[in-house]
C-alpha positions in Angstrom: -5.2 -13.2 6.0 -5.8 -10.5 3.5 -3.2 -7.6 2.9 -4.0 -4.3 1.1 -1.7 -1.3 0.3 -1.2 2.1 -1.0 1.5 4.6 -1.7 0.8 7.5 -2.8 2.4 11.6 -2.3 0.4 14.5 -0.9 0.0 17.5 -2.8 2.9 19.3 -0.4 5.1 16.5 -1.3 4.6 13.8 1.6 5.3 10.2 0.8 2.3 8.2 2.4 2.4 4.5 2.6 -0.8 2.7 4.0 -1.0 -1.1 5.1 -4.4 -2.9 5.9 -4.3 -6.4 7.3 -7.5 -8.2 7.7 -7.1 -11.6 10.2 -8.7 -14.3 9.8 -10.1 -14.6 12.8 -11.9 -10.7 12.3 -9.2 -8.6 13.8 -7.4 -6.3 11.6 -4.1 -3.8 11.7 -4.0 -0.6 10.1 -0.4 1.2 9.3 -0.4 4.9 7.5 2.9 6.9 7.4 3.6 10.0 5.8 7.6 10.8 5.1 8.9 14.0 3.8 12.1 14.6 2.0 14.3 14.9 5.9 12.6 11.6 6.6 11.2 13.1 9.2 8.0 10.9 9.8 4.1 11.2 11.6 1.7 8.2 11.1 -0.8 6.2 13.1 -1.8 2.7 13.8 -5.3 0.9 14.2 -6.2 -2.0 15.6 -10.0 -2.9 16.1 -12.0 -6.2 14.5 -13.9 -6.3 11.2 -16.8 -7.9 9.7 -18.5 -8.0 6.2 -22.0 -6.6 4.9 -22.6 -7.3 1.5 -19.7 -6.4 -0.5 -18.2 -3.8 2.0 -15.4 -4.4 4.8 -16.3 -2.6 7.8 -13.8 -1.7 10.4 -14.0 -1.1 13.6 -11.3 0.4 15.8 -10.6 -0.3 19.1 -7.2 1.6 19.4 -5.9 4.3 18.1 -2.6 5.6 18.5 -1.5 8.7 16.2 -2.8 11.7 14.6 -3.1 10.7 11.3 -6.3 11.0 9.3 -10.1 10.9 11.0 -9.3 7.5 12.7 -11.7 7.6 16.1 -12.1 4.6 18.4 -15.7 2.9 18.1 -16.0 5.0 14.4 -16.7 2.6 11.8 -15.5 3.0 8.6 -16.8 1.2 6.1 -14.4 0.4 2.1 -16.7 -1.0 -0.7 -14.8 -4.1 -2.6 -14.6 -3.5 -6.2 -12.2 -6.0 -7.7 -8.8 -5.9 -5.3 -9.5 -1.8 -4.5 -11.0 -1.2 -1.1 -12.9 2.0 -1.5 -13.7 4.3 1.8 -14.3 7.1 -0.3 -12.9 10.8 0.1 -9.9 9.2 -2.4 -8.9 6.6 0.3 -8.5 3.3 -1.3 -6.0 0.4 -0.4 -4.8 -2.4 -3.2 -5.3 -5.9 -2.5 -1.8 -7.6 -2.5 -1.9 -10.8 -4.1 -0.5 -14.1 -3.0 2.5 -14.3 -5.2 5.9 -13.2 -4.1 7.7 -10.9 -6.6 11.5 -9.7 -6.5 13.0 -6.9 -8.5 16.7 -6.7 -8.6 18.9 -4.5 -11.4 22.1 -5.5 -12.2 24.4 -3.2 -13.6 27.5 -4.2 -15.8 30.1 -1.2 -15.3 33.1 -3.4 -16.2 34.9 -3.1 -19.4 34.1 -7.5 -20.1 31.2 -9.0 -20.8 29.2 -10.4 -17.6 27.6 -13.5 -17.3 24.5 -14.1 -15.1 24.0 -17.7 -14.4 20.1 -18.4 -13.1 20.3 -21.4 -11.1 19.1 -24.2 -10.4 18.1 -24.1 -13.9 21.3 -23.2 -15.3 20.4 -20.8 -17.7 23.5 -18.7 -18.9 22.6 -14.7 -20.1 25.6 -12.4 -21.2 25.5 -8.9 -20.1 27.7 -6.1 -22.3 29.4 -3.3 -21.0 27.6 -0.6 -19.9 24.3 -2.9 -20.0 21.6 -3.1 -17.1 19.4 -5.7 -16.6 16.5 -6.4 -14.4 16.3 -9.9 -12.3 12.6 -10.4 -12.1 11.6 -13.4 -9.8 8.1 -14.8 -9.5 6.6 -17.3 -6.5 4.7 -18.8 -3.9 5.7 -17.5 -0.5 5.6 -14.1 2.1 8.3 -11.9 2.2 11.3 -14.2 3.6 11.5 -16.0 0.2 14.1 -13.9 -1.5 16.9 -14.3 -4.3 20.3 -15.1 -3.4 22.6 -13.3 -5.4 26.5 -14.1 -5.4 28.4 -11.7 -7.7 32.4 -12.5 -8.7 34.2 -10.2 -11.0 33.3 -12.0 -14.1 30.2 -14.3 -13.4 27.2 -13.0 -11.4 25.2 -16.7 -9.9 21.3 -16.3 -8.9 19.6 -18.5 -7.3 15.6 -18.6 -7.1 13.7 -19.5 -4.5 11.2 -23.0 -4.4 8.6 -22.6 -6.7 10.2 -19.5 -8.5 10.6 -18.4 -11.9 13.2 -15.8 -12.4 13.8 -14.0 -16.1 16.1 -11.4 -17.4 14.6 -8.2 -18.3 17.5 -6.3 -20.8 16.8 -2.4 -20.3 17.4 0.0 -23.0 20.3 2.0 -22.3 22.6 4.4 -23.9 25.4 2.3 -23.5 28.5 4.1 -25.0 29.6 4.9 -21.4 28.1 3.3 -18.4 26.5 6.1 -15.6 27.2 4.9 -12.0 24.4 5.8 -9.4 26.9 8.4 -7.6 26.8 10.2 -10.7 22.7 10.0 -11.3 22.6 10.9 -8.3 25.2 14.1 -8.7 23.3 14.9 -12.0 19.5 15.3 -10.9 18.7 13.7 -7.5 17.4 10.3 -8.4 16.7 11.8 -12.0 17.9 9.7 -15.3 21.8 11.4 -16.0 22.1 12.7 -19.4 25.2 11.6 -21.6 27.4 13.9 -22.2 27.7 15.2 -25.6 31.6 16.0 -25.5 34.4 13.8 -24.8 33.3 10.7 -22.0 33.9 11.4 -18.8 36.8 9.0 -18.7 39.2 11.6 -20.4 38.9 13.9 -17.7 41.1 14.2 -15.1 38.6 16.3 -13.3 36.1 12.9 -13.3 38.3 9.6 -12.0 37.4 5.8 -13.4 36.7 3.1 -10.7 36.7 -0.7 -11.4 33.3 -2.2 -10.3 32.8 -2.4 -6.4 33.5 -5.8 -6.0 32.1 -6.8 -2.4 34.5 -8.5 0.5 32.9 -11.8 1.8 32.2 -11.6 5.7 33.5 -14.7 7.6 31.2 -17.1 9.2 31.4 -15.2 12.2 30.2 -11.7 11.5 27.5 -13.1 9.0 25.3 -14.4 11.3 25.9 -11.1 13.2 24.3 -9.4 9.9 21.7 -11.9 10.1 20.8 -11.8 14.0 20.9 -7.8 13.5 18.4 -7.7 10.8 16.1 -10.2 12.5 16.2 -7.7 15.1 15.2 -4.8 13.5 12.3 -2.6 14.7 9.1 -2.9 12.6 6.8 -1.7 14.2 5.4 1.8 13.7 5.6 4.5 11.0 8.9 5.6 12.6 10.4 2.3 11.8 9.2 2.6 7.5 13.4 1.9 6.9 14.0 -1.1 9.1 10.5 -2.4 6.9 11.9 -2.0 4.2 15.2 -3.5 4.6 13.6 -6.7 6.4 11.8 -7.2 3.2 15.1 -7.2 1.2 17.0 -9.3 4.0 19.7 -6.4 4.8 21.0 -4.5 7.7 20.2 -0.5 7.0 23.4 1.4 6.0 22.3 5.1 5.3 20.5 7.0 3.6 19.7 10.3 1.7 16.7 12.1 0.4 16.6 9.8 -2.5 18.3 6.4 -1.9 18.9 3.9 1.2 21.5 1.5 1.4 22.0 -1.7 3.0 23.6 -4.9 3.7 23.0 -8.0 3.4 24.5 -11.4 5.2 26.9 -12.4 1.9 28.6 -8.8 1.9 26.2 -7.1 -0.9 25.3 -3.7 -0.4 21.7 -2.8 -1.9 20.9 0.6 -3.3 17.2 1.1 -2.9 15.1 4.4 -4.3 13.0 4.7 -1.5 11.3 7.7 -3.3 10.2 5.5 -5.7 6.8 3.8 -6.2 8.1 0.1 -6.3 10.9 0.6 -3.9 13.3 -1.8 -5.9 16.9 -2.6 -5.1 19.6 -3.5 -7.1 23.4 -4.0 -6.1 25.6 -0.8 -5.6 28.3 -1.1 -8.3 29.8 2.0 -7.9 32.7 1.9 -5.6 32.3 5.2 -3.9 28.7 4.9 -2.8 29.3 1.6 -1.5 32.5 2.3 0.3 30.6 5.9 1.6 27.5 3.5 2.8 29.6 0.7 4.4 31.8 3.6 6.7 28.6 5.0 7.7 27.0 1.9 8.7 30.1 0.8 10.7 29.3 3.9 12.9 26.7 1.8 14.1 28.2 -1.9 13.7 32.0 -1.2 14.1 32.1 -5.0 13.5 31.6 -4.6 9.4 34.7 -2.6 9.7 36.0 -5.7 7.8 33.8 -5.6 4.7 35.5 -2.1 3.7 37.8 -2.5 0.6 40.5 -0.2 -0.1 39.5 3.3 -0.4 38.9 4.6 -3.8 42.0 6.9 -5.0 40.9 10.6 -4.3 38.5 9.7 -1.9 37.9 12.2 1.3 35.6 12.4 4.4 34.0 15.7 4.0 35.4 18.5 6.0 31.9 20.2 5.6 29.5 18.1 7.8 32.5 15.8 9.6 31.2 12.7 7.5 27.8 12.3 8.8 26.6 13.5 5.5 23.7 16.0 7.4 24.2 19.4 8.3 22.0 22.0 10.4 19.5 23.5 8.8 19.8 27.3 7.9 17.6 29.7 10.4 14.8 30.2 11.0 14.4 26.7 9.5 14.9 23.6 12.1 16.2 20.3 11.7 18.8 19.2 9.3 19.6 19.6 5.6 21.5 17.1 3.1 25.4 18.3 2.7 25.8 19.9 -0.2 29.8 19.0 -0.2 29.2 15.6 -0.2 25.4 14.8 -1.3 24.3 13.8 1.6 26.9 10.2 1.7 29.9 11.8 4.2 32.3 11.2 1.7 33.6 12.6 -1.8 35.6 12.6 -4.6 38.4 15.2 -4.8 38.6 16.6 -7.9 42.1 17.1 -9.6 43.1 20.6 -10.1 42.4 21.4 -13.5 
């Protein structure tokens, strides 16, 4: 089987994911959503057979269900193969995906201690310094189920690679004076790199409270292989269904989600952070306390079951009054739908700022 792909944005600010797979036997799928800032989604799928002529694919569809683009049953549409692009002209081209499995995982050192990552089974010892963030970048033969297994203690953070694998440490170049959690990159400029401030750190304010790392429960025996039997249930097919995708190809159960991150869980009690607005679409663990703890009470709405993963409440923590915790709101008139909460950026949950 061949796979080809494309994300790309519209010029009114659609995200649009395409996936082409071409069987071996000469029938292929075709999957195109588009996603707007409310996740609100419209897509179609195609199924038909296709063929070669020269150095063109030629597709044929057979079915056609959507609206999405000039996809007609019995309309052939013909891409040109020019390296691992598939061009169909009118700027409609899909990249080959090669063989190679590749994993993309930041970890984030918010303690005050140095943290070790340990890369097994080779052994390999890295030290990561306070306020540092690396990348874990994991090369290999295999689809998407091979994944890294990542086991995180308060001191020590053990990855293991899959058969095959090479996995390196990629050291980021940070300011690293004062470590910037995601809650607050996400306070500063949706999604947007935070800027240090240029006064006193945030630390000696009272208006601004200090959490220790988010240091994740372990679920018993029991409840993970309820994570894992929910995840190997989730719905992937359709445009509808981009989320549940997405989190099947990181091995977690979906959490929640705002206009800029998703969160999710995986069977050893890790909660994910993943920039779905972002090209790559790479997770890394959630170290920051508050967006985990918000994540993991929104998800048990769904699965009361992971009531038992949430930690203690972080001191000054509060379900906002605003949207009732669901972290939406109705939109204003005349517009429709929903809007992120302002109160609470979209996560259901805040920090209650002492009185200055």
């Amino acid at each position: 089987m061949k796979l080809y792909e494309n994300y790309a944005q519209s010029p009114d600010g659609w995200n649009i994911s395409s996936t082409l797979e071409l069987e071996d036997d000469g029938r292929f799928r075709y999957d195109e959503m588009w996603t707007d800032y409310t996740n609100a989604t419209i897509g179609v799928t195609v199924e038909g057979s296709w063929r070669h002529e020269g150095d063109a694919v030629v597709l044929h569809p057979l079915k056609v269900e959507g609206a999405v683009g000039a996809w007609v049953v019995g309309k052939e549409r013909k891409g040109v193969e020019r390296g691992d692009t598939l061009d169909f002209g009118d700027a409609f081209t899909l990249l080959r995906v090669p063989p190679e499995r590749e994993q993309d995982i930041a970890v984030r050192n918010t303690g005050m201690k140095p943290l070790t990552v340990v890369l097994e089974p080779w052994g390999t010892r890295h030290t990561v310094a306070p306020g540092e963030r690396v990348r874990l970048v994991a090369r290999g033969p295999g689809g998407m189920g091979q994944q890294l297994q990542v086991v995180r203690g308060a001191e020590e953070v053990v990855v293991y690679g899959w058969s095959g694998s090479s996995v390196t440490v990629v050291r980021e170049h940070e300011q690293t004076k004062k470590a910037v959690t995601p809650a607050r990159a996400r306070e500063a400029g949706a999604g947007k790199p935070a800027a240090m401030p240029s006064v006193a750190p945030l630390a000696a304010s009272p208006a601004a409270p200090e959490f220790a790392r988010f240091e994740p429960l372990t679920p018993s025996p029991e409840l993970a292989a309820r994570i894992r039997r929910w995840i190997d249930e989730l719905p992937t097919e359709g445009k509808e269904n981009w989320s549940s995708r997405l989190c099947r190809q990181h091995d977690a159960l979906p959490l929640h989600s705002t206009e800029i991150y998703l969160w999710a869980l995986r069977p050893d009690g890790q909660v994910l952070s993943i920039d779905h607005e972002s090209f790559a679409r790479r997770a890394e663990l959630e170290n920051d306390p508050v967006a985990a703890y918000a994540a993991l009470a929104q998800g048990a709405r769904t699965y009361p079951e992971i009531d038992e993963l949430l930690t203690p409440c972080p001191a000054g923590l509060r379900r906002c009054e605003v949207c009732g915790g669901i972290g939406w709101t109705a939109a204003q008139t005349p517009a429709r739908g929903t809007d992120a909460c302002q109160r609470c950026v979209g996560m259901g949950w805040y920090v209650a700022r002492a009185p200055r």
